[in-house]
C-alpha positions in Angstrom: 0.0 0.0 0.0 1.2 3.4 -0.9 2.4 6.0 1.9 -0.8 8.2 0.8 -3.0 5.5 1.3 -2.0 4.9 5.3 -4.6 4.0 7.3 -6.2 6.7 9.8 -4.5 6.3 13.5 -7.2 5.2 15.9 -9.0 8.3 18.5 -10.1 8.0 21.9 -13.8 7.2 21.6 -15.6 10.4 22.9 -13.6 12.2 19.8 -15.7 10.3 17.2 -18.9 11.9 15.8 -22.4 10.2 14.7 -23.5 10.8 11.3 -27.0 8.6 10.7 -30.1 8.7 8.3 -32.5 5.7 10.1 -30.6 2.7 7.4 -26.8 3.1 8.8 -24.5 5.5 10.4 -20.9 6.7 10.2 -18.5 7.9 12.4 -16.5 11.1 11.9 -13.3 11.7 14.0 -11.4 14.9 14.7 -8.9 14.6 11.4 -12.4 14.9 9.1 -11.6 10.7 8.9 -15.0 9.0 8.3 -13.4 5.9 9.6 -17.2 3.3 9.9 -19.9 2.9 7.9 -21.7 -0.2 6.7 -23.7 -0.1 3.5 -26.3 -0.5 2.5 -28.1 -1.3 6.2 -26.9 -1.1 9.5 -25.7 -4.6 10.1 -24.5 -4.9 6.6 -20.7 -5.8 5.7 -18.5 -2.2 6.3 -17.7 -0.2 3.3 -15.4 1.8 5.9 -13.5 -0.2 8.6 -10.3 1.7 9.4 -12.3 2.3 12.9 -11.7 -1.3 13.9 -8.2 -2.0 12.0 -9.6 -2.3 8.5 -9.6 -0.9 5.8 -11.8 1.8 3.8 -12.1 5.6 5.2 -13.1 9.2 3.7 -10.9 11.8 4.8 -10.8 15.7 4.8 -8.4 17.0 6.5 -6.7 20.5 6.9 -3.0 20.3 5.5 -0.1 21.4 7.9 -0.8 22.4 11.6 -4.2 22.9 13.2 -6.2 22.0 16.2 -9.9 20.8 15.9 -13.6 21.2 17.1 -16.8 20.5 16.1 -20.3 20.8 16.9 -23.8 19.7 16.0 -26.0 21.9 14.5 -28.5 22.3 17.3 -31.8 19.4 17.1 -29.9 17.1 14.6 -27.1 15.0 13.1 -25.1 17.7 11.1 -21.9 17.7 12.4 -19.6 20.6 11.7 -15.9 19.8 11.7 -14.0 23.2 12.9 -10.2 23.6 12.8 -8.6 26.2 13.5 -5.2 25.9 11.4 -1.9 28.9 11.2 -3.6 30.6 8.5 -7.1 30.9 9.6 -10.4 29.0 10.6 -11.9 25.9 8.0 -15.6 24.5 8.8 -16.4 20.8 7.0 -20.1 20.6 7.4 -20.9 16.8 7.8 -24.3 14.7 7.4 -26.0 11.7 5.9 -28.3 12.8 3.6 -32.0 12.7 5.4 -34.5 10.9 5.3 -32.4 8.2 4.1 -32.7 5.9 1.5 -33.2 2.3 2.5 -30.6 1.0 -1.0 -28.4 4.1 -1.4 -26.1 5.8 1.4 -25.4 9.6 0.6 -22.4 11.6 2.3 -22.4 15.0 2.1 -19.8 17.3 3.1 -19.4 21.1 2.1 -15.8 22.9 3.0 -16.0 26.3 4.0 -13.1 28.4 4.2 -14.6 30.7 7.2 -11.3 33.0 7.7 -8.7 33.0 5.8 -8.0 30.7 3.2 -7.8 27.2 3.3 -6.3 23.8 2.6 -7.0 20.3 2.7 -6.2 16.8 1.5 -8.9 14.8 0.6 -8.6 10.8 0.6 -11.1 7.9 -0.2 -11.0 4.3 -0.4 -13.8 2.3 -0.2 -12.9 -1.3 0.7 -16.7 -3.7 0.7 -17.3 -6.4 2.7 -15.1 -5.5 5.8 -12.3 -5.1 3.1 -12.5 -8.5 1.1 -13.4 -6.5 -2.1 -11.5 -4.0 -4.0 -13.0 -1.4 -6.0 -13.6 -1.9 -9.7 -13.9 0.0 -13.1 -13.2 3.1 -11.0 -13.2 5.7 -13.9 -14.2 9.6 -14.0 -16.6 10.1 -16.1 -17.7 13.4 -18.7 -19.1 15.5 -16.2 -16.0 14.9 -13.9 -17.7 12.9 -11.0 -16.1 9.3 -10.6 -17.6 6.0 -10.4 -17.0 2.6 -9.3 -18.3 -1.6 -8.4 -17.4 -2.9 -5.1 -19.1 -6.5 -4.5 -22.5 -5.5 -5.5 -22.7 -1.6 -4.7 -22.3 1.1 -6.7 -20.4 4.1 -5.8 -20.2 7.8 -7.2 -18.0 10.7 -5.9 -19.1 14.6 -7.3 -17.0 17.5 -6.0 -13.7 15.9 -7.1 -13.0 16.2 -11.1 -9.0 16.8 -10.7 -8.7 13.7 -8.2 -6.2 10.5 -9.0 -6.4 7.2 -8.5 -3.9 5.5 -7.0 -3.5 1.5 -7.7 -0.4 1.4 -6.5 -1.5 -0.6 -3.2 -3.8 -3.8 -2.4 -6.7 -1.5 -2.9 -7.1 1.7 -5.2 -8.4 5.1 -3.5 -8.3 8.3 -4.5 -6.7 11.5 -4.0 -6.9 15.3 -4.0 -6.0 18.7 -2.5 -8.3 21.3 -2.2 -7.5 25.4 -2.0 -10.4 27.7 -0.9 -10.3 31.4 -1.0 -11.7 33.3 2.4 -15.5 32.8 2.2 -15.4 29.7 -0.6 -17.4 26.8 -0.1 -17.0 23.4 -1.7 -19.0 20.4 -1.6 -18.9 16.6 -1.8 -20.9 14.2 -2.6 -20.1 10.5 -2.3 -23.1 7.8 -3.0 -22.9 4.5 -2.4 -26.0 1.8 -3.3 -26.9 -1.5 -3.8 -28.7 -0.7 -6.7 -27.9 1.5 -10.4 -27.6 4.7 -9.5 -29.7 7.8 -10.8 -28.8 11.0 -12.2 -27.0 12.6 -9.2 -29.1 15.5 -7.3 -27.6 19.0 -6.1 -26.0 19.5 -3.3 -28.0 22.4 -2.3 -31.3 20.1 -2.9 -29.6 17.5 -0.6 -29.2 20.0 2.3 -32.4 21.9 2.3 -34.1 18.2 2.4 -31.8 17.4 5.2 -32.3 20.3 7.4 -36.2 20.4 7.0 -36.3 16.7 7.6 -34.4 17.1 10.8 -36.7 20.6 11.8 -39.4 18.0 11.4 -38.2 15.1 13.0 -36.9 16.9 16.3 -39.3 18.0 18.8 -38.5 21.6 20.6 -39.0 20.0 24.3 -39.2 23.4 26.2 -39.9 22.2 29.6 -36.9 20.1 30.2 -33.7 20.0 32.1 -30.6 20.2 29.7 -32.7 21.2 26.8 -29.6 21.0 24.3 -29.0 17.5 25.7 -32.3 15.9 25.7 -33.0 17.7 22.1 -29.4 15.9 21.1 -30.3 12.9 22.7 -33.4 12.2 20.9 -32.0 13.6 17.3 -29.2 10.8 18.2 -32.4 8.2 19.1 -34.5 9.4 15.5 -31.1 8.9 13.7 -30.8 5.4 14.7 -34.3 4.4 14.1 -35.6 2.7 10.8 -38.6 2.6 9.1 -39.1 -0.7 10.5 -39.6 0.9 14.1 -36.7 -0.3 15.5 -34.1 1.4 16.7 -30.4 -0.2 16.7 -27.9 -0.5 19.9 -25.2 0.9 18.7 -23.7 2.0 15.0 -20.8 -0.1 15.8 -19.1 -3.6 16.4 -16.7 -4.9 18.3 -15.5 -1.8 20.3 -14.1 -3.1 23.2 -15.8 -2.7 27.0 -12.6 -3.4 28.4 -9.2 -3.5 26.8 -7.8 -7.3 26.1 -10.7 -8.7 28.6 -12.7 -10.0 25.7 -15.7 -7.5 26.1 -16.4 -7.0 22.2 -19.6 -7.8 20.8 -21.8 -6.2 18.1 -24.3 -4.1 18.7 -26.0 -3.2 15.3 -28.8 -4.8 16.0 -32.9 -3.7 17.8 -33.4 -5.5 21.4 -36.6 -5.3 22.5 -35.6 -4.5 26.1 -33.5 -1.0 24.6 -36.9 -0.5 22.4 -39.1 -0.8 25.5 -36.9 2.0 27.1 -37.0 4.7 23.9 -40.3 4.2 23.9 -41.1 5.0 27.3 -38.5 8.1 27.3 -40.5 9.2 24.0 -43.5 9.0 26.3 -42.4 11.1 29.1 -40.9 13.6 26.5 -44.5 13.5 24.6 -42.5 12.1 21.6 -45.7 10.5 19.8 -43.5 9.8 16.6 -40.5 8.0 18.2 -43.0 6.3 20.8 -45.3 4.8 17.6 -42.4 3.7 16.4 -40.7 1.8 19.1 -44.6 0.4 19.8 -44.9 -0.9 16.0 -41.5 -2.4 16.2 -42.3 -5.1 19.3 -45.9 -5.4 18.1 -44.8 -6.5 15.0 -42.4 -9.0 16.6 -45.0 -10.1 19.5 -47.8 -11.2 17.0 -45.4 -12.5 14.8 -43.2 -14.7 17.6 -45.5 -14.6 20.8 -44.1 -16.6 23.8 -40.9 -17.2 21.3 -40.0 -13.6 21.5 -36.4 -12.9 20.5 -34.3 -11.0 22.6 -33.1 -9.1 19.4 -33.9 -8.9 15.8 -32.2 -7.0 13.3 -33.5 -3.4 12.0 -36.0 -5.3 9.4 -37.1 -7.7 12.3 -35.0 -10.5 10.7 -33.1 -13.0 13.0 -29.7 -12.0 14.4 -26.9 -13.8 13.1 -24.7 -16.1 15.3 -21.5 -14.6 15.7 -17.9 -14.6 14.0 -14.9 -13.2 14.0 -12.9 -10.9 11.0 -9.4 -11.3 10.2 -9.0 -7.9 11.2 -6.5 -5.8 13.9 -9.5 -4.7 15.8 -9.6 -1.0 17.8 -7.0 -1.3 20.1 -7.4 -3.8 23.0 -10.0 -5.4 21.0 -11.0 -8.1 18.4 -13.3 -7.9 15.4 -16.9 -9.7 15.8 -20.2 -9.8 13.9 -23.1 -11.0 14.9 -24.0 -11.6 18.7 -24.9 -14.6 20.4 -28.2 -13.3 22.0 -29.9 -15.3 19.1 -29.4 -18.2 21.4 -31.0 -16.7 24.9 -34.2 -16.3 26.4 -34.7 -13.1 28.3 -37.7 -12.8 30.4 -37.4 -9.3 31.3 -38.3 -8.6 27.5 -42.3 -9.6 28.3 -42.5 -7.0 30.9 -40.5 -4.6 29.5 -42.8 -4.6 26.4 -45.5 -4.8 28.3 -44.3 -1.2 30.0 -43.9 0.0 26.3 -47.2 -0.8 25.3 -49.0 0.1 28.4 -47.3 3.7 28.0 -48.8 4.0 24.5 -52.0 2.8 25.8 -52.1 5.9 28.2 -51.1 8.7 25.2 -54.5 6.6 23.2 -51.3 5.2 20.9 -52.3 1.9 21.3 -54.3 0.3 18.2 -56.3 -3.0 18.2 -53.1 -4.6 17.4 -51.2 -2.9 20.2 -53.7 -4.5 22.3 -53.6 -8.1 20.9 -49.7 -7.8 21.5 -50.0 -7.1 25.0 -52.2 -9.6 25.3 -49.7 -11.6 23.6 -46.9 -10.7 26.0 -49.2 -11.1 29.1 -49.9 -15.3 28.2 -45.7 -15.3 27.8 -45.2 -14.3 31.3 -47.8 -16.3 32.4 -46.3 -19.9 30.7 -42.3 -19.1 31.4 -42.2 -16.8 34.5 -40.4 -19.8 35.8 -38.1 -20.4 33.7 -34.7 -19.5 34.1 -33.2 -16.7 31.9 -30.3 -14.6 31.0 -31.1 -11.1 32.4 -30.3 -7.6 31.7 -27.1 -8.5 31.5 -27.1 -11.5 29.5 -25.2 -13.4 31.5 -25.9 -17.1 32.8 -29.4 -19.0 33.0 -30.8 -17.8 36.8 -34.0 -16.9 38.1 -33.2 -13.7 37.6 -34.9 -11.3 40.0 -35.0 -8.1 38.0 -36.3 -9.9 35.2 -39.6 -11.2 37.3 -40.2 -8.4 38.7 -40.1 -6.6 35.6 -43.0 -8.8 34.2 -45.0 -8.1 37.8 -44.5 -4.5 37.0 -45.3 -4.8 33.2 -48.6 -6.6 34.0 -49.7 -4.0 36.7 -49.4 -1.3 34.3 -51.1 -3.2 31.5 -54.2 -3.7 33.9 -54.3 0.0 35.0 -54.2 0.8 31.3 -56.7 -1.7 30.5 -60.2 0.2 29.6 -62.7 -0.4 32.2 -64.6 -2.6 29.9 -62.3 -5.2 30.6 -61.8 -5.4 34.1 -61.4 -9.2 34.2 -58.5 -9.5 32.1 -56.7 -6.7 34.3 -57.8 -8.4 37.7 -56.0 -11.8 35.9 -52.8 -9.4 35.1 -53.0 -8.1 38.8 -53.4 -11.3 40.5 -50.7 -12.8 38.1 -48.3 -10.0 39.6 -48.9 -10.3 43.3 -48.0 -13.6 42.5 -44.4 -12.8 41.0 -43.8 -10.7 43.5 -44.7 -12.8 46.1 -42.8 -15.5 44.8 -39.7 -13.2 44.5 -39.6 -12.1 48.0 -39.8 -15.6 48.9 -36.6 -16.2 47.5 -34.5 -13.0 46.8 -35.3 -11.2 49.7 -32.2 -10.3 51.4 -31.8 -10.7 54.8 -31.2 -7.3 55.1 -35.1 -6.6 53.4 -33.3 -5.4 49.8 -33.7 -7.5 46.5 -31.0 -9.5 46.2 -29.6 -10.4 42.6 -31.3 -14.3 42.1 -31.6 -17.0 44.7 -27.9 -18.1 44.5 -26.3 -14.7 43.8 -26.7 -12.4 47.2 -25.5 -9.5 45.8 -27.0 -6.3 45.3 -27.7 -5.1 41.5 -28.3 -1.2 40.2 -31.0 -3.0 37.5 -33.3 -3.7 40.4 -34.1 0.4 41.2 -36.0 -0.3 38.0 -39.1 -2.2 39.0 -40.2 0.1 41.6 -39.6 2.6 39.4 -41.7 0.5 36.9 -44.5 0.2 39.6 -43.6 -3.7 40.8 -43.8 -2.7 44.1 -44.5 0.9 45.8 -42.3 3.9 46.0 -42.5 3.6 49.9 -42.1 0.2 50.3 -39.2 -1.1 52.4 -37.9 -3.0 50.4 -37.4 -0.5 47.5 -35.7 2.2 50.3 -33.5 -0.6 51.3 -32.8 -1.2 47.9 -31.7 1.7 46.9 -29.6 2.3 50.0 -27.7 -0.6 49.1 -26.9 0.4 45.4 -25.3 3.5 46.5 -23.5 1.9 49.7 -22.3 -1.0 47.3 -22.4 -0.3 44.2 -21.9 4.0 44.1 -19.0 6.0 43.8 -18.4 9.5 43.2 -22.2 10.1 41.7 -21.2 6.8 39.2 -23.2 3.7 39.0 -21.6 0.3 38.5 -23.9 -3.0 37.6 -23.0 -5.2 40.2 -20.0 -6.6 42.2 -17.8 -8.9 40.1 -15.3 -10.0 42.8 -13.9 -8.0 45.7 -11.4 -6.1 43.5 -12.7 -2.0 43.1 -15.4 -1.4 41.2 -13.6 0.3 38.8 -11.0 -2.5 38.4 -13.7 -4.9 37.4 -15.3 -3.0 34.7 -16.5 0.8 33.8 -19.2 2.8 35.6 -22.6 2.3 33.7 -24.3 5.5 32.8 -27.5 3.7 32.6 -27.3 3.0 35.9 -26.4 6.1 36.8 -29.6 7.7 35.2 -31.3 4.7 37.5 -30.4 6.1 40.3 -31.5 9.6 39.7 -34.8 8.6 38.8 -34.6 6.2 41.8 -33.8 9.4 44.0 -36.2 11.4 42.2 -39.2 9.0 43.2 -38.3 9.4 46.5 -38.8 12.7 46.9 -34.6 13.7 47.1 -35.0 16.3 44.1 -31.2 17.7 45.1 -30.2 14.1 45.0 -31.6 13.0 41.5 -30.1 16.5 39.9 -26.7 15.9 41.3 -26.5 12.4 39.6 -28.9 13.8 36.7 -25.7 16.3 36.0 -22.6 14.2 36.8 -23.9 11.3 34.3 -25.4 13.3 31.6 -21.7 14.9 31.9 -19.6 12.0 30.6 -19.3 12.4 27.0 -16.9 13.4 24.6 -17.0 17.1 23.0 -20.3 15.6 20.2 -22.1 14.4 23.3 -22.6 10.9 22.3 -22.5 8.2 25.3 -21.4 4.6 25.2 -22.5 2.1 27.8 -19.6 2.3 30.0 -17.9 5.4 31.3 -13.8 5.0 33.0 -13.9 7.5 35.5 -10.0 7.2 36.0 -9.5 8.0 32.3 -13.0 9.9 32.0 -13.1 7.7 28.6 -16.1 6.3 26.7 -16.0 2.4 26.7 -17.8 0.0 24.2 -20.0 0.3 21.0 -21.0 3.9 20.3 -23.5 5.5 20.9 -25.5 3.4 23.2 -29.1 4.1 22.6 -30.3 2.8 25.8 -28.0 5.4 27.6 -29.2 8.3 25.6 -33.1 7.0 26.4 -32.7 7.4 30.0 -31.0 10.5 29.5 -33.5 11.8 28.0 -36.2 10.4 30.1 -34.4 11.6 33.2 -34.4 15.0 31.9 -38.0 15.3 31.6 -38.9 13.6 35.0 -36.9 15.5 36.8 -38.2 18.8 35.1 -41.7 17.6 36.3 -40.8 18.5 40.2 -41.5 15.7 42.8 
């Protein structure tokens, strides 16, 4: 491979930027690197790979010395690329074209020269199927854009006439320098598809649609605490949502939770447990659109599978495929994976979390006649494997989980309060059918001390079970909710950060990173209990641990105050946002 065609040098994780249009996402780093997308869907092969040691990356970036910044433009997913280099200031504004298109992926990026003039190298190299394919018949064509076949897709670059190709590596790119005069813009336009491609469209066309789409899709959420955040938070939730409904994980694969422990798995995929979550935070924001969509994604998957719900599907609500590695460096510390083998558990916690979902919708009159039928559906589930054993939250080992049974108790009691009054005898069935659970559950993961404990044969405390009393499995007041709580910031608290759950006696933050879902948890733990100063302080330190875009992942290091795993989490950024708007509500 040629010098000019090096591969982009890793970033920390909170440097990286989300660009997403609902089918797929990419990831922008400081350098202008777009360094992961995969095309044409979200768990598709990557086209770009350099992120996790492969290769294939897009590249603008300033020539000779600068520092960067960036920002989003305020309610959606343009990204503006800002470096400020000896001779001036250059802006790269960023974005996937939106609404997407569910065959053709469309990059923009417009170079502005905002003092001074300006200077950049431009490289691409599009490498298919994590790499395996090289482009083909790349060629520039009459009107100066290029074009090119990589296994099945079809790619077209506008902006670029005076580029070259350079073969003289495994895999051609190409290459250009750009000069811009004080107050000259450029743009670029690179389509990729898995279908012929049109006559290309305007840049200016593209960027109107995408601004008015985002105006549209972004609600203005006035009463709220960190408006900017909770805006960002749900423009980042809309942006990885497709038009089936669901909305995927993560963007990303294979970014490691801990460095050379193993912890890499893929996360491009819908669970129905994260769904359940955006669609309740979309119901506390008075989201309708999000909410509908997170409601038509289960109920699809409920009528369709009943008791045999998944705990994942992918974005079209096909199966998830089992897992293998790529013979690929990885991100550094990691390993490169697709698929995920949650194809092969049963999660119990899924029936009442979607049960919470629909019972939500029910409440804002969202809930059709096949809302209803679902919940229904999800009720008989609980009822025929509330025994059985399951692998959590946390997907961990077959138990008798406690958080997942009391999740059902609490999804059943809100189905029957939602229930219309007309069918009283179904939700007397659902409430009887929850005293039951619960009883069952104190019976044998009470603690000694009166808090949950994790299962029968696993004592410890766990920051999952604040949810079901926050869910309504058991009162606010109850004793064994306070004691609960108590315990998960005695044990499992540090410095207004939330870990799971004890691994072993080493320090928390030995074992594994603080999770900022749980930290969310326990502000909206604190918040139910009337501690308003309580829930803000944890409210702000959590919403706090991001990198310069404000994306979260699932696990925060406080040591390094570095993002750890896939990215961005959507569950994270669900609570966030749910959190925000709970807390604005006063006790």
């Amino acid at each position: 491979m040629s010098k000019s065609a090096t591969v982009p040098t890793p970033h920390a994780l909170r440097d990286y930027a989300l660009l997403a249009d609902g089918h797929r996402g990419a990831l922008v780093g400081p350098r202008g690197d777009i360094v992961w997308m995969c095309a044409p869907r979200w768990d598709s092969d990557a086209v770009l790979a350099a992120l996790i040691g492969g290769p294939g990356w897009y590249t603008v970036t300033p020539t000779g010395s600068y520092v960067w910044g960036g920002y989003y433009e305020a309610g959606t997913l343009i990204w503006r690329s800002r470096w400020v280099t000896t001779g001036g200031i250059v802006e790269c504004r960023e974005a996937l074209a939106h609404p997407g298109d569910p065959h053709r992926a469309v990059l923009l990026r417009r170079l502005v020269a905002v003092d001074g003039p300006a200077e950049v190298t431009v490289n691409l190299q599009v490498a298919a199927g994590f790499g395996e394919h090289r482009l083909r018949k790349v060629k520039r064509v009459d009107d100066g854009r290029w074009t090119a076949r990589t296994a099945g897709l079809h790619l077209r670059l506008s902006g670029l006439p005076d580029a070259k190709t350079d073969e003289s590596g495994s895999r051609p790119h190409l290459t250009a320098r750009l000069r811009l005069e004080t107050g000259q813009r450029h743009d670029l336009v690179l389509e990729i598809s898995d279908q012929p491609l049109d006559g290309p469209q305007e840049p200016e066309r593209l960027w109107r649609a995408t601004q008015a789409a985002w105006a549209t899709d972004v609600p203005d959420m006035g009463a709220v605490l960190g408006r900017r955040d909770a805006r960002h938070a749900y423009a980042v939730l809309r942006g990885m949502t497709g038009p089936a409904g669901g909305t995927v994980a993560a963007a990303t694969t294979s970014l490691p939770e801990r460095a050379e422990q193993g912890r890499n798995y893929d996360y491009r995929y819908v669970w129905i447990r994260d769904q359940a979550y955006i669609g309740q935070a979309a119901a506390a924001a008075g989201a309708d659109a999000l909410l509908d969509d997170s409601v038509r994604f289960v109920t699809a998957r409920l009528l369709a599978h009943g008791s045999g719900l998944a705990p994942a599907y992918t974005a079209d609500g096909g199966p998830v495929p089992a897992p293998r590695t790529l013979d690929l460096p990885g991100y550094p510390g990691g390993f490169d994976v697709v698929g995920n083998r949650v194809n092969r558990q049963f999660q119990l916690d899924g029936f009442g979390e979607s049960l919470l979902l629909l019972a939500a919708a029910a409440r804002r009159d969202r809930l059709d006649a096949d809302g209803w039928r679902a919940a229904k559906a999800a009720a008989d589930a609980i009822a025929a494997r509330h025994g059985e054993n399951d692998a959590g939250i946390w997907e961990l080992h077959p138990d008798r989980w406690t958080h997942s049974r009391l999740t059902c108790a609490a999804g059943l009691r809100a189905l029957a309060t939602a229930h219309p009054a007309s069918g009283r005898g179904l939700a007397a069935r659902w409430e009887a059918q929850a005293d039951r659970i619960v009883t069952d559950a104190d019976r044998d993961c009470l603690h000694p001390t009166g808090r949950w404990q994790r299962s029968p044969s696993e004592e410890g405390v766990d920051a999952a079970l604040l949810l079901p009393a926050l869910r309504g499995a058991i009162p606010a007041d109850d004793p064994r909710t306070r004691a609960t709580l108590n315990a998960v910031l005695a044990e499992l608290c540090e410095d207004y950060y939330c870990y799971r759950f004890r691994h072993d006696q080493r320090p928390l933050q030995d074992a594994e990173g603080a999770f900022l879902l749980c930290g969310f948890l326990v502000a909206l733990a604190h918040h139910q209990q009337g501690n308003e100063r309580e829930a803000l302080r944890w409210f702000e330190r959590n919403r706090a641990a991001c990198g310069p875009p404000g994306l979260y992942a699932e696990e925060f290091d406080v040591a390094q105050r570095q993002l750890r795993g896939n990215l961005p989490q959507a569950f994270v950024h669900a609570l966030m946002l749910e959190t925000a708007h709970r807390l604005a509500s006063g006790p």
